[in-house]
LUMBALO-270370 format. One record per residue: residue in three letters; x, y, z of N, C-alpha, C in turn. Coordinates in steps of 0.2 Angstrom, whole numbers, padded with zeros to 4 digits, always signed. Atoms other than C-alpha are relative to their C-alpha. Layout:
N
ALAXYZXYZXYZ/...
This chain:
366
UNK+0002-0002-0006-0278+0131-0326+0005+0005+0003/UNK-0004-0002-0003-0271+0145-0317+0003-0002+0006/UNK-0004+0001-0006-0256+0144-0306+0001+0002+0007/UNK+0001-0004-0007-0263+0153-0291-0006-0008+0003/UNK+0005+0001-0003-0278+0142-0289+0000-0007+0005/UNK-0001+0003-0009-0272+0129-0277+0002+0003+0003/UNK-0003-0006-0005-0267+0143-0267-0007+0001+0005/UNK+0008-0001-0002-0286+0146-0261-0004-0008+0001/UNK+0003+0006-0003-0289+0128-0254+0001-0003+0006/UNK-0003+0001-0005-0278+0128-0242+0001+0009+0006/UNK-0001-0006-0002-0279+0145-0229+0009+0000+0002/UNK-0008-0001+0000-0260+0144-0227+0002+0003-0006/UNK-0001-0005+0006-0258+0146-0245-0004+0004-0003/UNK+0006-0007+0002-0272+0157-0248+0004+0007+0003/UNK-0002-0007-0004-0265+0170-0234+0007+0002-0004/UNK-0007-0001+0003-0250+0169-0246+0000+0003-0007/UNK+0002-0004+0008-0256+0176-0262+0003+0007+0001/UNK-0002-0006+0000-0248+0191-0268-0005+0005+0001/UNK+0004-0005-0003-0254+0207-0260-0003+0003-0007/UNK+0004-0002+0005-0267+0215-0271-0001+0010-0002/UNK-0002-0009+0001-0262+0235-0278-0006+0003-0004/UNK+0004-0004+0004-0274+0239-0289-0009+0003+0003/UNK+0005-0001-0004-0289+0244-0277+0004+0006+0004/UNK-0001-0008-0003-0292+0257-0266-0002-0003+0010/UNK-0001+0004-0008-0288+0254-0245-0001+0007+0006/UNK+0002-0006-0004-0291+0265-0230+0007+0001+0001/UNK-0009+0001-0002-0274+0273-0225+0000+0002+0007/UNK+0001-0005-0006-0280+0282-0208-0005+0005+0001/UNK+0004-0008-0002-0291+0295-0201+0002+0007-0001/UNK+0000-0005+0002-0294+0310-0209+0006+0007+0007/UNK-0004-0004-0006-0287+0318-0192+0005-0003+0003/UNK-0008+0003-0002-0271+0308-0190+0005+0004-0004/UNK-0005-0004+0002-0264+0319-0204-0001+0007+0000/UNK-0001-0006+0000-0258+0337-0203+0005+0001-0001/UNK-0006-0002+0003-0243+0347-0206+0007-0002+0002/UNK-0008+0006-0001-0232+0334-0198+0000-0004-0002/UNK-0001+0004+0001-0225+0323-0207-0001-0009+0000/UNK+0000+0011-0005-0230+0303-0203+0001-0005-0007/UNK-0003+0007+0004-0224+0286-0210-0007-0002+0000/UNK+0006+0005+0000-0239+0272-0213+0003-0004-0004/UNK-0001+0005+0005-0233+0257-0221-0008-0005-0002/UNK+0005+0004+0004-0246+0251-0235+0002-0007-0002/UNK-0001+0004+0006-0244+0234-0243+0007+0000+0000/UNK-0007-0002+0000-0227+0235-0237+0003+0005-0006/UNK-0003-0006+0002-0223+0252-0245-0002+0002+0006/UNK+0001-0004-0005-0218+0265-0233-0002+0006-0003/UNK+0004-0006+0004-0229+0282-0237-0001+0006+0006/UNK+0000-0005-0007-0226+0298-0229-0007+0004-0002/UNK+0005-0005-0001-0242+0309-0225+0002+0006+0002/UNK+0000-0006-0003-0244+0327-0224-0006+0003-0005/UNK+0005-0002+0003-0256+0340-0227+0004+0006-0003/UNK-0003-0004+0002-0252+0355-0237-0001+0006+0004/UNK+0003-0007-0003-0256+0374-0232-0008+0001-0001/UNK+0011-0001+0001-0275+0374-0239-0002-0005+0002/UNK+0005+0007-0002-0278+0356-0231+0000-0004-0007/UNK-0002+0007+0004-0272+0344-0247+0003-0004+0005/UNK-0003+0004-0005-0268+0329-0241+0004-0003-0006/UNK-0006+0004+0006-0252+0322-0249+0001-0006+0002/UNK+0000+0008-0003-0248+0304-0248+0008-0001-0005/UNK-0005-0002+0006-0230+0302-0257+0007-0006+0004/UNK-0006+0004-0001-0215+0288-0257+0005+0003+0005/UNK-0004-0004-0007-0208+0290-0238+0009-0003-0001/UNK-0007-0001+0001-0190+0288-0246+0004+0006-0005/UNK-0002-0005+0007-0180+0301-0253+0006-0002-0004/UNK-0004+0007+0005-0172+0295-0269+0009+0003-0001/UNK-0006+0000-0003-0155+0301-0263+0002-0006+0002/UNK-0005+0004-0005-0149+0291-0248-0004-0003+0002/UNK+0004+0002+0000-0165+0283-0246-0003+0001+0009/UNK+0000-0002-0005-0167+0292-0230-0009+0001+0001/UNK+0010+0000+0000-0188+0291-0222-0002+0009+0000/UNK+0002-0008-0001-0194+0310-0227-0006+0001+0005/UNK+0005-0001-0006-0206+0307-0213+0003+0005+0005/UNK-0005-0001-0009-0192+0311-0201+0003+0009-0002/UNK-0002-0005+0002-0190+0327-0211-0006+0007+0002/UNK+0004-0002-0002-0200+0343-0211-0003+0006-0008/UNK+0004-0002+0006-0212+0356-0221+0005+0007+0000/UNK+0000-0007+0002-0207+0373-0227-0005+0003-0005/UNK+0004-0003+0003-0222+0382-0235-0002-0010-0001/UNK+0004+0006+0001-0228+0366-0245+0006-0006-0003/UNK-0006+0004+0001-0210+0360-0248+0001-0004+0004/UNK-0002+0005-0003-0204+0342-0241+0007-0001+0001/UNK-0008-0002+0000-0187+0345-0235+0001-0007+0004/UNK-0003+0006-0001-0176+0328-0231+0006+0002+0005/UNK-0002-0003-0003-0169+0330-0216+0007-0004+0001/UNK-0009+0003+0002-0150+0322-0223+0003+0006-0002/UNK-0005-0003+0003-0146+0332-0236-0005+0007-0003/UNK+0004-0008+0003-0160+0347-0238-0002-0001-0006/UNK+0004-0001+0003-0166+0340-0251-0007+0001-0002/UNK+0009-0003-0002-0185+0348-0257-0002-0003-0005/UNK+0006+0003+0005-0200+0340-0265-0005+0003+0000/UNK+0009-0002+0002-0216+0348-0271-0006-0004+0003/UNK+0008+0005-0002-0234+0340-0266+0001-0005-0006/UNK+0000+0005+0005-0231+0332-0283+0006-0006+0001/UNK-0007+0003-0003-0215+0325-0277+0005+0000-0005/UNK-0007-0004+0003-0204+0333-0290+0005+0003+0005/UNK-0005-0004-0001-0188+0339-0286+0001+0006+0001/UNK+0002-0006+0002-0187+0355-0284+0006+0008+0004/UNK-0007-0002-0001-0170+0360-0273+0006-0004+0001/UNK-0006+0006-0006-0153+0351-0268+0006+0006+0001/UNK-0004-0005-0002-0145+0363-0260+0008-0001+0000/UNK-0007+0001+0001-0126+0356-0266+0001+0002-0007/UNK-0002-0001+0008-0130+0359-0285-0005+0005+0000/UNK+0008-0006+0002-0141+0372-0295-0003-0005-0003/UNK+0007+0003+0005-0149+0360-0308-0002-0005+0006/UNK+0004+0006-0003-0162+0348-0301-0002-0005-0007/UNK+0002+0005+0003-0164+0333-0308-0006-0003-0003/UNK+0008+0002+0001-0180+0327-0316-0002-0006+0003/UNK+0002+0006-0004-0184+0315-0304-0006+0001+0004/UNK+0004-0001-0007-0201+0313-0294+0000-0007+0003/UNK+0002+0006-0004-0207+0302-0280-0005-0001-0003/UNK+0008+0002+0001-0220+0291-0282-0005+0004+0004/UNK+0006-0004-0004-0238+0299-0276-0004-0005-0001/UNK+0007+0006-0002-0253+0290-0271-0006+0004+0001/UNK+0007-0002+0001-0272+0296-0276-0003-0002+0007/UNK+0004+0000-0007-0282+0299-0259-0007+0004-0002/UNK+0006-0004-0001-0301+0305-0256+0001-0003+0006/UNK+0001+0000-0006-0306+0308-0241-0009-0002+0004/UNK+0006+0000-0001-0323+0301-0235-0003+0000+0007/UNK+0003-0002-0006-0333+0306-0218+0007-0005+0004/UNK-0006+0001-0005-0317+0301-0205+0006-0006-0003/UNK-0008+0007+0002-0307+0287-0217+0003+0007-0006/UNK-0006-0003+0009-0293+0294-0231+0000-0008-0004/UNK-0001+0004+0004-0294+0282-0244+0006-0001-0005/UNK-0006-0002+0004-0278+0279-0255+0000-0007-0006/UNK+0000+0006+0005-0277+0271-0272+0007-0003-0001/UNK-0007+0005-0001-0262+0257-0271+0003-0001-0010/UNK-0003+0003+0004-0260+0255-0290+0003+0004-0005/UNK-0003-0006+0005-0256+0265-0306+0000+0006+0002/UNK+0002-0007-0002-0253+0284-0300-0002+0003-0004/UNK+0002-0005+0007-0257+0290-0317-0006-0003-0003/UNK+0005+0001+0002-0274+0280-0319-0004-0003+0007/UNK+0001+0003-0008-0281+0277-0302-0009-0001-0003/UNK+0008+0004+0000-0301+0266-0304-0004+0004+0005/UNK+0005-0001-0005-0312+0276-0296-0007-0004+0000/UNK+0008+0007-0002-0327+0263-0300+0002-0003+0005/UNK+0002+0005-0007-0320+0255-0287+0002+0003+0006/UNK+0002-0002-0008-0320+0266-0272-0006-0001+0002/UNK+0004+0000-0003-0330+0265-0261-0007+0003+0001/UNK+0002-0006+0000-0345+0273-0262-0004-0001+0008/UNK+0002+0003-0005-0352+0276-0244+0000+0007+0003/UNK+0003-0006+0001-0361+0292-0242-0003+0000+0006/UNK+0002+0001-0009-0368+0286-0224+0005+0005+0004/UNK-0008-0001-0006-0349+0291-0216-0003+0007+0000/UNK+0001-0009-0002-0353+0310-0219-0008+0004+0001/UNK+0007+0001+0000-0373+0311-0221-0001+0004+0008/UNK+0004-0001-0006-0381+0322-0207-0006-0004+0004/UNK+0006+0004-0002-0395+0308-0205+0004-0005+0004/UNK-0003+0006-0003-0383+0297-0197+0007+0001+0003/UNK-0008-0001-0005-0370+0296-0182+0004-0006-0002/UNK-0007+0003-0002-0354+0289-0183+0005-0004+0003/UNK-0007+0002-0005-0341+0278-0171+0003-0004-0003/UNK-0007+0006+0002-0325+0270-0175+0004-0002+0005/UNK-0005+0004-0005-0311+0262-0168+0006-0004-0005/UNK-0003+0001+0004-0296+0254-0175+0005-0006+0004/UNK-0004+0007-0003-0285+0238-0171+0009+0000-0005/UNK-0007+0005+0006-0265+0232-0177-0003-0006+0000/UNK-0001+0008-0002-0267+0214-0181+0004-0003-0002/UNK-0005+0002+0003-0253+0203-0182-0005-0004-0004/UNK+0004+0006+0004-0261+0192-0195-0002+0004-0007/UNK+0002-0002+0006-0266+0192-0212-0005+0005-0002/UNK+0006-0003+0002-0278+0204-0219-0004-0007-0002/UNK+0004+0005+0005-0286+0189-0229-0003-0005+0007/UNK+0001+0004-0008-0288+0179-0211-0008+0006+0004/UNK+0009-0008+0001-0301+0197-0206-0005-0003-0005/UNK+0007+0000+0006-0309+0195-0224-0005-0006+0003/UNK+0006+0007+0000-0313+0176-0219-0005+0001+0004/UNK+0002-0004-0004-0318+0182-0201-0008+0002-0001/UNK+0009-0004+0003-0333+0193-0210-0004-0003-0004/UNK+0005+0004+0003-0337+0182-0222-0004-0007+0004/UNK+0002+0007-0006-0341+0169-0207-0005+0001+0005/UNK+0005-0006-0005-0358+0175-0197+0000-0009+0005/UNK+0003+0006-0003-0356+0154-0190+0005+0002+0009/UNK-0001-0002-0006-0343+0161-0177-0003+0003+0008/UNK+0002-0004-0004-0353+0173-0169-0005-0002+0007/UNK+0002+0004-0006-0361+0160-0156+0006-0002+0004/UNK-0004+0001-0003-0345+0157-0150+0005+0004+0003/UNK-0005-0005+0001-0332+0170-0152-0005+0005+0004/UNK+0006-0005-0002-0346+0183-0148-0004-0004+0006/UNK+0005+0003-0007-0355+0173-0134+0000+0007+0007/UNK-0001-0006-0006-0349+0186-0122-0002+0007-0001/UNK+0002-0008+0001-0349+0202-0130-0007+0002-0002/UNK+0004-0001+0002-0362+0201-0142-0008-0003+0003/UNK+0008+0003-0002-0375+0189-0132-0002-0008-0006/UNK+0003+0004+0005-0376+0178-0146+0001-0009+0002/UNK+0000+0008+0000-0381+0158-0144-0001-0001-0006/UNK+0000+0007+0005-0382+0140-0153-0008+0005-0004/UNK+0008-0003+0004-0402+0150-0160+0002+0003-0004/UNK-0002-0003+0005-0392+0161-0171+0004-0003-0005/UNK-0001+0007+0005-0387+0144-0179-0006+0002-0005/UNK+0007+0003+0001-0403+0141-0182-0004+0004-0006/UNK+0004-0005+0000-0409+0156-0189+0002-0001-0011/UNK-0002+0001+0008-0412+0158-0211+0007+0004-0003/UNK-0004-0005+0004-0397+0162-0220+0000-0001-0009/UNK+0000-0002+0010-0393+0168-0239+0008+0000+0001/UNK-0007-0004+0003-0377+0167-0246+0003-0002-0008/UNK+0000+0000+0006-0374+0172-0264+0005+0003-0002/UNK-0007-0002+0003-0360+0178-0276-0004+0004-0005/UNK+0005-0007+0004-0369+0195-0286+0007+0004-0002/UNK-0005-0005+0005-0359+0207-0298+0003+0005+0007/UNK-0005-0005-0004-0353+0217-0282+0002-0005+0005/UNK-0006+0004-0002-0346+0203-0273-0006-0008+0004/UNK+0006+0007-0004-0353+0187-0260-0002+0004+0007/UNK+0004-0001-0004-0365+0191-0249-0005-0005+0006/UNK+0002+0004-0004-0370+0184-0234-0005+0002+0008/UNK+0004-0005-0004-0387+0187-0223-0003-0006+0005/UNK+0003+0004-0001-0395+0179-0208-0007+0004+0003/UNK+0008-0002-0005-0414+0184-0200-0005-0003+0005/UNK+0005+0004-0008-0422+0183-0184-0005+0003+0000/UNK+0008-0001+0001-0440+0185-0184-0002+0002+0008/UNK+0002+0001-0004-0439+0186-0166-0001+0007+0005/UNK+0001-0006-0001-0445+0203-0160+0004+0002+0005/UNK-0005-0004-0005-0434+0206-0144+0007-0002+0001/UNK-0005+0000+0001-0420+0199-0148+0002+0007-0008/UNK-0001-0002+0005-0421+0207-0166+0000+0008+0001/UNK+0000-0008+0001-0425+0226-0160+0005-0001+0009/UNK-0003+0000-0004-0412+0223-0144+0005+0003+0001/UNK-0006-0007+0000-0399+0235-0151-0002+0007-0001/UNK+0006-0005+0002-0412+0249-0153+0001+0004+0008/UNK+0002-0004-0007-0412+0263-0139-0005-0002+0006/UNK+0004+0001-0004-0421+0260-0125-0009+0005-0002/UNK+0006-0003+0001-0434+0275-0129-0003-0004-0004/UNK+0005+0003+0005-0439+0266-0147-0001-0007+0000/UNK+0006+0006+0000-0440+0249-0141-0006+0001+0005/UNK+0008+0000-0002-0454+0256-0128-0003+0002-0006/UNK+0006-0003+0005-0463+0265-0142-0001-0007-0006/UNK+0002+0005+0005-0463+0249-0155-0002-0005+0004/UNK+0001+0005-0004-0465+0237-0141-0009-0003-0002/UNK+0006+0004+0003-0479+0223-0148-0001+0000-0007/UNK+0001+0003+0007-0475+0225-0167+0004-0005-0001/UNK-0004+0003+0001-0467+0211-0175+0005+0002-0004/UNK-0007-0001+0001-0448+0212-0179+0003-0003-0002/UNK-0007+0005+0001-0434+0207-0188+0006+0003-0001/UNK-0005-0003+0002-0417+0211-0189+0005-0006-0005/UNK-0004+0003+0004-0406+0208-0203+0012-0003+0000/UNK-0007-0001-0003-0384+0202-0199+0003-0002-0006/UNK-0003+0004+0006-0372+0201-0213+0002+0005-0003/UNK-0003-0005+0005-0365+0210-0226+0004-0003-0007/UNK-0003-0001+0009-0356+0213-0244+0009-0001+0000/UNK-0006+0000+0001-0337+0209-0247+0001+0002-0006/UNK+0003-0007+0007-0336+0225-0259+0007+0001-0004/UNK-0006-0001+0001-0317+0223-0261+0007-0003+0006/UNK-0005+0003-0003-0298+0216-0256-0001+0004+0008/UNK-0001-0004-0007-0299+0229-0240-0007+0003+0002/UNK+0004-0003-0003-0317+0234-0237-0005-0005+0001/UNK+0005+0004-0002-0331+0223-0230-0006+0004+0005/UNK+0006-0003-0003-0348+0233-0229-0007-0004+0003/UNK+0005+0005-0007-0359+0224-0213-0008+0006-0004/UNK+0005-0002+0001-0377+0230-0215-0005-0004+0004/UNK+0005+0005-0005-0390+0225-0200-0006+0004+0000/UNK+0007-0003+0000-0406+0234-0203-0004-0003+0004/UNK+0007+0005-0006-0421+0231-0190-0005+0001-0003/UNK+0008-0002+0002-0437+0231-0197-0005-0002+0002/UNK+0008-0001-0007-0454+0235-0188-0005+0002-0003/UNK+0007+0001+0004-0470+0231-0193-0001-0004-0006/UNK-0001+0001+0005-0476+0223-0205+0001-0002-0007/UNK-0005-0002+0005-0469+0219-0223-0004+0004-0006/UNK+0008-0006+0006-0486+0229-0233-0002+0007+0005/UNK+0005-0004-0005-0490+0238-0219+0004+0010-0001/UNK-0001-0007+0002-0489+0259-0223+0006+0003+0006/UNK-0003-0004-0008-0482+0262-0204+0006-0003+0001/UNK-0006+0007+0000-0467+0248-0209+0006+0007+0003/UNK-0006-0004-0001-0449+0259-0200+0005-0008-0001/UNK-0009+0005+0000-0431+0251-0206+0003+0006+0005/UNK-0006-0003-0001-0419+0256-0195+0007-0003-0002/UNK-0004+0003+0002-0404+0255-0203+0008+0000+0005/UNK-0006+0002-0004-0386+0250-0196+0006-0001-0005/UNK-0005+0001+0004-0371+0251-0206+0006-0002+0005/UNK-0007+0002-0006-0355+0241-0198+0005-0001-0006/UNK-0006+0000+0004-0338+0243-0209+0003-0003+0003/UNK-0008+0003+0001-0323+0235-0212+0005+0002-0004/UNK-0004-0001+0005-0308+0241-0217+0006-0002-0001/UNK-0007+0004-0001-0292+0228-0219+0005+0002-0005/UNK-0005-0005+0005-0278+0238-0225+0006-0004+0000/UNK-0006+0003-0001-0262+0226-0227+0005+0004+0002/UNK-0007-0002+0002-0246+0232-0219+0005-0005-0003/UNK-0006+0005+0005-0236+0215-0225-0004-0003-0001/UNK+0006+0004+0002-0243+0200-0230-0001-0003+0006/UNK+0003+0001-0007-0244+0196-0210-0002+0005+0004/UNK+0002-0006-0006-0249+0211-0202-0006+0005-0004/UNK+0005-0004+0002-0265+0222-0203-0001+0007+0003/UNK+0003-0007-0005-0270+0241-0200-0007-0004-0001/UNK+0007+0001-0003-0289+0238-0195-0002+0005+0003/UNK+0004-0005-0002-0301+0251-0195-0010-0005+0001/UNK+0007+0002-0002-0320+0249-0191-0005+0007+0002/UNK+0006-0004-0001-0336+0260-0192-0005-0001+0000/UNK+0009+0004+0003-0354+0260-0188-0003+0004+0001/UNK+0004-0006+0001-0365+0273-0194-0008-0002+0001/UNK+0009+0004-0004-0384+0271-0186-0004+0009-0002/UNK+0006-0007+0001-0400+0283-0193-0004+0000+0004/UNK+0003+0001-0005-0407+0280-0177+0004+0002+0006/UNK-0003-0002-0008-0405+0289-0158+0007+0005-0002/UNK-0006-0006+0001-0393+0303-0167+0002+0003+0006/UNK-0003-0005-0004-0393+0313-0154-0002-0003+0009/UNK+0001+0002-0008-0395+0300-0138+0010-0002+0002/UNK-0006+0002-0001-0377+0304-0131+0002-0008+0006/UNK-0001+0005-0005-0379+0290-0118+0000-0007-0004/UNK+0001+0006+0003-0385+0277-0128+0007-0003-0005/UNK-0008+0005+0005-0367+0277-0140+0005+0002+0005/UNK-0006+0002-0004-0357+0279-0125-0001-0006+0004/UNK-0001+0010-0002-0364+0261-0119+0001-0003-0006/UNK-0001+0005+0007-0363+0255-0137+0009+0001-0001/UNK-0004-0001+0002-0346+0260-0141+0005-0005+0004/UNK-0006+0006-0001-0336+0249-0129-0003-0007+0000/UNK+0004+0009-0001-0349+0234-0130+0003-0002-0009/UNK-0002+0002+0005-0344+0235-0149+0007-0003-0002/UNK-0006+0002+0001-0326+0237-0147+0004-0008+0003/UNK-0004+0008-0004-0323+0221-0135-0002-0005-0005/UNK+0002+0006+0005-0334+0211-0150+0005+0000-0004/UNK-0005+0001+0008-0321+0215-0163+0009+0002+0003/UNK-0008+0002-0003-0306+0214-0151+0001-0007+0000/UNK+0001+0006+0002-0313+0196-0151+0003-0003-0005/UNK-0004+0002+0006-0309+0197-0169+0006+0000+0000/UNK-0006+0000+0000-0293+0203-0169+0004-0008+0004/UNK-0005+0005-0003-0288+0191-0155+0002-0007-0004/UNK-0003+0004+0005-0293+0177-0166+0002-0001-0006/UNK-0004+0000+0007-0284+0181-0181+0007-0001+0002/UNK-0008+0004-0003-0267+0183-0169+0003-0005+0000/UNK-0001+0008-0005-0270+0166-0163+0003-0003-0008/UNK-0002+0003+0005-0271+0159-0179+0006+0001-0006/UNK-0005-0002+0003-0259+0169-0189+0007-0003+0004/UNK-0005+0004-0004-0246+0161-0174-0001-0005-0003/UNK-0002+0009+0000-0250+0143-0177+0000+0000-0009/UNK-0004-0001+0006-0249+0147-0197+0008+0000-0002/UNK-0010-0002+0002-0231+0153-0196+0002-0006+0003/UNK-0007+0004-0004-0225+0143-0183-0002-0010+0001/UNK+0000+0007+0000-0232+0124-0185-0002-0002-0008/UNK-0006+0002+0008-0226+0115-0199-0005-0006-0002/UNK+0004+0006+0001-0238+0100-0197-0003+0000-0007/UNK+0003+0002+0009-0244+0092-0216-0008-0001+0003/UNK+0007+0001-0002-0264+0094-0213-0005+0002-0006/UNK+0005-0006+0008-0280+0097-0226-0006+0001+0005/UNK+0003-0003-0003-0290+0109-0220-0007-0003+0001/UNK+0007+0003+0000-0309+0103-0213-0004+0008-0006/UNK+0006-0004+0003-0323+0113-0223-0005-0001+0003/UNK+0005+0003-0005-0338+0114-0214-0008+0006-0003/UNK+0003-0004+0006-0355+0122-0222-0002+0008+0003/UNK-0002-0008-0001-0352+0139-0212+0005+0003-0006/UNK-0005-0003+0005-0338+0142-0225-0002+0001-0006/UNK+0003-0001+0010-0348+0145-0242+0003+0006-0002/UNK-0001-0007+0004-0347+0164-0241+0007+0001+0000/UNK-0007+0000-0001-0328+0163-0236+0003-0004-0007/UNK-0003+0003+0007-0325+0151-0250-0001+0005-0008/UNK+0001-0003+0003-0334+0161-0262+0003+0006-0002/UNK-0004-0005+0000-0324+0175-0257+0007-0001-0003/UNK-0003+0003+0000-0310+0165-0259+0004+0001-0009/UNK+0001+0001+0010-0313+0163-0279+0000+0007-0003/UNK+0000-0006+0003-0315+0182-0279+0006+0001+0000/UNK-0008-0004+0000-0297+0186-0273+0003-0002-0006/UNK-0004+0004+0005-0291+0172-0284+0001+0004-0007/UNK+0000-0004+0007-0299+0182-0300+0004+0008-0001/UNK-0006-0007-0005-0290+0202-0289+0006-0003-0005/UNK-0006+0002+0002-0274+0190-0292+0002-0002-0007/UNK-0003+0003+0005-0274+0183-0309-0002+0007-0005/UNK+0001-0006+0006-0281+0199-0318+0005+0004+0002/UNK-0006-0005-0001-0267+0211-0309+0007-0004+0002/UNK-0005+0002+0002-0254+0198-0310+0003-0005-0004/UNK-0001+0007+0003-0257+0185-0322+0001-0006+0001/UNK+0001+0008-0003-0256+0167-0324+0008-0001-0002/UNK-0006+0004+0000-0238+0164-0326+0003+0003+0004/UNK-0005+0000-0007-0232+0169-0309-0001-0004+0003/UNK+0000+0006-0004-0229+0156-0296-0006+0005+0006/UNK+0003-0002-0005-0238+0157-0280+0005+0000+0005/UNK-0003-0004-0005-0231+0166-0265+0004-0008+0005/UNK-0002+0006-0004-0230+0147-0256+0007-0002-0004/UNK-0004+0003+0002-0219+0142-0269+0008+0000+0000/UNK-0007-0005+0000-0206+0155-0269+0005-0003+0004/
């Protein structure tokens, strides 16, 4: 039996599994970096960002292997990373390239870190530099697409990323936590769900049948113009990976044969980047192919969004506090809202034994 899997019974030792590198994580917005250098700690690595002269975006071990001085705090010259200790210079590759005390340079590089860039996130791969998995980015071709607008937002959270993952895999909260923001009551109990473990991860979906509740996020012009077909909308989503959780709430109107049937679709992202194993970057996006161009309608939506998933973060804080700091012996309840979070649960566990094996200890035990 592997030595991790009591680790994912208990959320204390679960949030404790070692951070998972071989996967690809959001590192920031496309326009957070430019020709100034900036720090981001991944996965507790620190990583200095910069852009070159043609717009590459470099990503590269923010120490320099000197004096271990943060080259963040340093500056550019053409596309050279000078170290503002001892002048020493790195390439984009993070080769060596001057030390202005000697003439020879040493064969030394930084580490570098593989990034694409997709419609407003940077993406960066955490694990081998020299064979970075592209099957598994993200493919999400929404974020830049003409057919569809945009918004995001971003959070710190003190708290585990894996604490978030739960969060999204939990659609039983949202009568509670969400009562305020999103409107949601004890009906949304009620309502059918699905939740299944498929070759891209666990899936979890509920649907309301109820036409004004279901087309209630919908612009005001298109609910007059459908107003009298029956509707459903769909809430849930795919856990696609350690740092991404793709939401997906489509509304569909009219009948389910009927020629005249419109989806409107609704993509709601997640993107849980670890900076330790208790603290999170938290990004979020929602791309909608509907009311592209009603600017009023997403400047009421954007802050009704943001207060629901500031909900989230708070209750991740909260918990990540009474984790660390109370010590009490307790076994956790389970209750039958947790399937797709458990499910989830077994996926990390597999993340952790394939990129670290079964003969490491678990993180509790250390």
């Amino acid at each position: 039996m592997s030595q991790f899997a009591d680790s994912i019974r208990n959320v204390r030792d679960y949030v404790r599994l070692p951070l998972l590198y071989d996967h690809w994580y959001v590192a920031g917005l496309c326009e957070e970096f430019d020709r100034t250098p900036k720090a981001r700690t991944l996965l507790e690595r620190s990583i200095v960002f910069y852009r070159t002269l043609d717009g590459r975006l470099v990503a590269a071990q923010n120490r320099c292997l000197h004096r271990s001085f943060p080259l963040a705090e340093g500056h550019l010259e053409g596309d050279e990373l000078v170290c503002r200790y001892h002048g020493i210079r790195y390439d984009p590759e993070g080769t060596i390239v001057r030390i202005p005390s000697q003439k020879r340079c040493p064969d030394r590089k930084l580490r570098t870190y593989p990034t694409v860039e997709q419609g407003p996130f940077v993406f960066i791969w955490m694990g081998d530099q020299d064979e970075p998995d592209f099957s598994r980015l993200p493919d999400l071709p929404f974020l830049a697409e003409p057919g569809f607008r945009t918004f995001h937002n971003s959070h710190h959270l003190e708290g585990s990323y894996l604490l978030m993952q739960e969060n999204l895999n939990d659609l039983t909260h949202f009568s509670y936590l969400h009562r305020d923001s999103f409107g949601f009551d004890d009906s949304f109990l009620e309502l059918p769900t699905t939740v299944e473990e498929t070759p891209e991860g666990v899936t979890c979906y509920r649907v309301d049948n109820n036409p004004a509740r279901a087309t209630g996020a919908l612009p005001p012009d298109i609910q007059e113009r459908i107003a009298g077909r029956p509707a459903e909308r769909w809430d849930g989503g795919l856990a696609i990976s350690p740092g991404v959780f793709k939401g997906y709430a489509p509304i569909k109107v009219g009948d389910p044969d009927a020629e005249d049937r419109e989806i409107f679709s609704q993509y709601i992202m997640h993107y849980v980047t670890p900076e330790s194993s208790t603290t999170t970057h938290y990004w979020w996006s929602i791309s909608n192919d509907f009311g592209v161009d009603n600017d009023a309608y997403y400047e009421f939506m954007a802050p009704t969004i943001k207060h629901g998933f500031d909900e989230d973060a708070w209750a991740v804080n909260h918990m990540q506090k009474v984790l660390d700091n109370d010590n009490f012996d307790y076994q956790e309840l389970v209750i039958g809202g947790d399937k797709a979070g458990l499910l989830f649960r077994r996926i990390v566990l597999g993340w952790v034994e394939a990129e670290y094996g079964l003969t490491q200890t678990t993180a509790a035990e250390d």
